[in-house]
N, C-alpha and C positions, 0 to 999 in steps of 0.2 A: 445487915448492911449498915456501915458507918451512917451518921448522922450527914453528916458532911458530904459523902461519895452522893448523895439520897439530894439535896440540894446543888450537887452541881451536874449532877445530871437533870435536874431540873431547868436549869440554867441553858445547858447546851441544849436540851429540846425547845427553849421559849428561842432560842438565835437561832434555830434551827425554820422554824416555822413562820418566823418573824421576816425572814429571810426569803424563805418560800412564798409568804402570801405579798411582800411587799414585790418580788422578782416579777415574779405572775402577773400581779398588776401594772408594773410598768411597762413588761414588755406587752401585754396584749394591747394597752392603749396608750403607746407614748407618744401620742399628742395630747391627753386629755388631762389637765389639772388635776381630776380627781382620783388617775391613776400615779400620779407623781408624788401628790401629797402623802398617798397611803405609801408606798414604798418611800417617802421620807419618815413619817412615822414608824415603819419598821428599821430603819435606822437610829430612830431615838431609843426604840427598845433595846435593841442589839447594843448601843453605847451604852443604857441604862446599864446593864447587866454585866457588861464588860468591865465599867469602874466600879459596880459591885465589888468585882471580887480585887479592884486593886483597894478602896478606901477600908474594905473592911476584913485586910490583909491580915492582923493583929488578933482576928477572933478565927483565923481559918490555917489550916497545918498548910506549911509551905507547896505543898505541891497543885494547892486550887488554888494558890494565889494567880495574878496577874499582874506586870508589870508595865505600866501603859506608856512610859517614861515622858516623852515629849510630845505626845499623842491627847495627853489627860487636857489640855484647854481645849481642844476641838471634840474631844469626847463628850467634854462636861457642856457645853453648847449645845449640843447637839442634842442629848440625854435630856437638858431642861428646854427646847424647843418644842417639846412632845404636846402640851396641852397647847401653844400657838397654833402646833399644825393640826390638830384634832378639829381646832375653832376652824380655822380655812376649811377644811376637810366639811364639817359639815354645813357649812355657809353654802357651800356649793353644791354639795347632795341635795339638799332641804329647804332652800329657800329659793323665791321667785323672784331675788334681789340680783341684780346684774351687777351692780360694784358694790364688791366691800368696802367698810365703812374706813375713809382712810386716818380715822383718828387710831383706831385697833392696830393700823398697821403699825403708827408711830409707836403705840407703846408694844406691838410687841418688840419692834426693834430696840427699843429702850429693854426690855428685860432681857432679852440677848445680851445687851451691852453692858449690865451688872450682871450680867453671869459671868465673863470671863476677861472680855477687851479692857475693860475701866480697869484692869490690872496694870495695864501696860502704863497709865499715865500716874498711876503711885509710885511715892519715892520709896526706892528699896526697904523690902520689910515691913514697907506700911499698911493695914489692910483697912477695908473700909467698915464701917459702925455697921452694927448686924441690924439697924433700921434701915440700912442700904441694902448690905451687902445680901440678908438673907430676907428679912418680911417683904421689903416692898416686892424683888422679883416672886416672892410664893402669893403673895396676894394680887399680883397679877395674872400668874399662871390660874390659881381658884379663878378670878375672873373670865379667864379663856373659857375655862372648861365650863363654867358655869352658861357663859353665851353660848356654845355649843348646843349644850342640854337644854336651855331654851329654844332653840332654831328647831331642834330634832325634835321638841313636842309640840312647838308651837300651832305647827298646822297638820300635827297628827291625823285629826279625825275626818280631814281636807283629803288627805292620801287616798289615791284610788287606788295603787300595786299595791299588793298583798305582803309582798315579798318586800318590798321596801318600807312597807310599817312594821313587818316584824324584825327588820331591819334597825328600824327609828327603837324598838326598844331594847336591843341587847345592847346600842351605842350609848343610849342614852343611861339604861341604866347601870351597866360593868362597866363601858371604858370611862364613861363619866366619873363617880364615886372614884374609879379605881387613879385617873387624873388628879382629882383633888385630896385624897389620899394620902399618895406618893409625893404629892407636894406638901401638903401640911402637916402630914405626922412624919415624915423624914426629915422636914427642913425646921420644923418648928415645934411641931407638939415633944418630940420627944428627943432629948438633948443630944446632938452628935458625938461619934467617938464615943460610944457606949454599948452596948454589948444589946441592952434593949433597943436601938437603934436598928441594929446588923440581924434581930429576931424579927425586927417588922419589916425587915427588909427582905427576908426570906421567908416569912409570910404572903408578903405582896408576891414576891416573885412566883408564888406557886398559884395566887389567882392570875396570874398574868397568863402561865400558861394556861391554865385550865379555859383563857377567854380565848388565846390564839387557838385553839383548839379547839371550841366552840365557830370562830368565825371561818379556821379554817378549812369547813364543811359546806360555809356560804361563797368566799373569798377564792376558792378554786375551781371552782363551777366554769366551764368556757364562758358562759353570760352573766357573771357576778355582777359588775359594774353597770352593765348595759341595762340591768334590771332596776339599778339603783338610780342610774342618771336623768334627771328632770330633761330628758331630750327628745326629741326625734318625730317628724311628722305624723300627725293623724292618719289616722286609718280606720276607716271603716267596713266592717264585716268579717273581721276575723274569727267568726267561730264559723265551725260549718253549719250547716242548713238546720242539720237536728241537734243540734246547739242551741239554737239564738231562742228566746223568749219574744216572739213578734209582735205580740198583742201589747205586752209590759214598755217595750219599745215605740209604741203606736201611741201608745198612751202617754208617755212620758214627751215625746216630740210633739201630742197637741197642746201638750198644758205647756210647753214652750214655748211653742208657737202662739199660744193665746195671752203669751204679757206673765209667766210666772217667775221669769226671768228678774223680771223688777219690783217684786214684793223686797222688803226691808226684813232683812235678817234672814230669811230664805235659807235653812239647813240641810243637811243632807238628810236625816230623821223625818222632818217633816215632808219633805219630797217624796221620800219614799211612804209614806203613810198617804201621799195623793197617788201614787201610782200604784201602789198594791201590793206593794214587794218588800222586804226584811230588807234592812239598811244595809247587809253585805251584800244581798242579792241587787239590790240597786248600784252597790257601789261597782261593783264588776261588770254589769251590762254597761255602764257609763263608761267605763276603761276598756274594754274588749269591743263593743258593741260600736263606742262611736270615737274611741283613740285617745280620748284625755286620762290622765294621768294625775290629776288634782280636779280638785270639784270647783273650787276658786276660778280655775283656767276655766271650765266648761260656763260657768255662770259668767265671766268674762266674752265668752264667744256669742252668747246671745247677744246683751247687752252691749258690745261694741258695734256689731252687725245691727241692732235698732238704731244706733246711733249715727252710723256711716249713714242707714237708709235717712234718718231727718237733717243731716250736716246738706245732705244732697237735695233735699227738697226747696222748690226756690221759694214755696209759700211759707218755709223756715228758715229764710236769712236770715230774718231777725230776730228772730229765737233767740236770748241770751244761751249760752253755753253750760251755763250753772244748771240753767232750767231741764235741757239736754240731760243735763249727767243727773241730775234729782229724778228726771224722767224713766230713765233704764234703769235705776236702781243703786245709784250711788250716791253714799253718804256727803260727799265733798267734792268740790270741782280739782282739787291735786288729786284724790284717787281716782278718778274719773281721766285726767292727763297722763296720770303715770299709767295705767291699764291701756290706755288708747295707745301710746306711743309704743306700749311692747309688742303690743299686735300687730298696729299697724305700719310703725315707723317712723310717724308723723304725728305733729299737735292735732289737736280737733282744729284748731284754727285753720293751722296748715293744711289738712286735708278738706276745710270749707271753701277754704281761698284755691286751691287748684282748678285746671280749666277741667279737667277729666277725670275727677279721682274714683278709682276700682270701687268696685261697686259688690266683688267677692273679696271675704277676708284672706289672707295668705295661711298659708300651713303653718302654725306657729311655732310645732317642738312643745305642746302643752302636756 
């Protein structure tokens, strides 16, 4: 088999699947950002691959060419928006962050905008300096992908799904690498319009599929996403009867209950070394057992809850609030504010100054 026929069937199986797992995901959750995003990333792919074979038409026998004609500016958009939406993508799987940071948004729209727009406002024929035109967007796109790959390890060892940390590492480590990559050694490392250019380009293309191929084992599952999403009310008891570890669980809610909540630096390792249990076996009673989903949120749940109880106490009006948040366990009165406010809705402040304020936490989606 042709050298050639061998890479563009390669080609049409990555659009093929790219297609598939982006479909999938939009239509089972088209309200949810993080089904949007991944089926705009499998449009980055699909355009990826698509100006493949038109830029590197000269090293390919006419019949695998493509011809994009008037297509190729929203192509080439689209195709370098891959590592911006990778970054949104896992901002929102992966972190406990409710707005994205709106500087990132600026510049990505700024590397959209030397990707292909800034064309429009040159005088014919002119093109911009390849410190414009080409480093500064590929050193923005590394920078995407590189935040990404920080979000998705950063609170790794915090993850209580199972599925969603084995999750955190085929993102972080293939589509990551393969992100900065495609940016660096196509746009920079290795000279365009070169024949070793069009060899790394059909390189890459064969780990691309081999990754859509790989996630498209996870990504087609009916609960892919639902598994992945930092969402959805607590629940307690979901194992059945001759499931549950009761004693492991009895244990683990006195030493909560008794202030272990507010020790300093407090691990999951260490936790489970008081309670008796292998740090997976802890980590899953804490996510099946009693509904969180991050260890961060579970350590949150006490600690707010001590907190509401002294905000409400009238021999603690005047209790500084610093004292409060150093009291349950936190390092700073902003982290102490930002955790109070996601749970509860309200400043500490604001929940001290109310005439009636709840006295149970709400369901938070932890």
């Amino acid at each position: 088999m042709p050298v050639e026929l061998i890479f563009f069937a390669v080609d049409t199986a990555t659009v093929t699947l790219a297609a598939l797992i982006g479909l999938r995901l939009v239509v089972a959750h088209p309200r949810e950002a993080s089904g949007q995003l991944a089926g705009l990333i499998g449009l980055a792919i699909i355009a990826h691959v698509i100006l493949g074979r038109h830029e590197y038409g000269p090293w390919m026998a006419p019949a695998y060419r493509i011809d994009v004609g008037a297509w190729r500016p929203f192509l080439n958009v689209m195709r370098n928006a891959g590592p911006g939406l990778f970054m949104l993508l896992a901002h929102r799987l992966f972190t406990d962050r409710r707005r994205f940071p709106g500087v990132l948004l600026a510049l990505f729209a700024l590397q959209l905008f030397l990707e292909e727009p800034v064309q429009a406002f040159l005088p014919a024929g002119a093109e911009l300096p390849r410190l414009v035109g080409e480093i500064t967007p590929t050193v923005l796109q590394a920078l995407f992908a590189g935040l990404a790959v920080f979000w998705i390890v950063e609170s790794w060892r915090h993850d209580l799904v199972e599925a969603r940390r084995r999750a955190r590492l085929v993102l972080a480590v293939i589509l990551g690498l393969n992100a900065v990559a495609t940016s660096v050694l196509l746009r920079v490392v290795i000279p365009p319009d070169t024949v070793a250019n069009y060899q790394a380009h059909a390189a890459l293309g064969v780990l691309n599929l081999a990754t859509l191929a790989a996630l498209a084992f996870v990504f087609l599952r009916p609960d892919a996403l639902d598994r992945l999403l930092p969402a959805g009310p607590r629940a307690r008891a979901v194992l059945p009867a001759e499931g549950r570890d009761v004693q492991a669980l009895a244990e683990l809610e006195r030493l909560m209950q008794a202030g272990a909540y507010a020790e300093a630096g407090l691990s999951l390792k260490a936790l489970a070394g008081r309670v008796g249990l292998p740090e997976y076996r802890l980590r899953r009673l804490i996510h099946q057992e009693l509904g969180f989903r991050n260890f961060n949120a579970f350590l949150h749940h006490y600690r707010i809850a001590e907190a509401c109880r002294q905000l409400r106490d009238p021999a603690l009006r005047r209790t500084p609030i610093l004292t409060i948040a150093l009291t349950v366990g936190y390092a700073s009165v902003n982290t102490f504010n930002r955790g109070f406010r996601h749970v509860m809705g309200v400043s500490p402040s604001e929940y001290r100054a109310a005439t009636d304020p709840p006295a149970e936490l709400p369901l938070t989606g932890t």
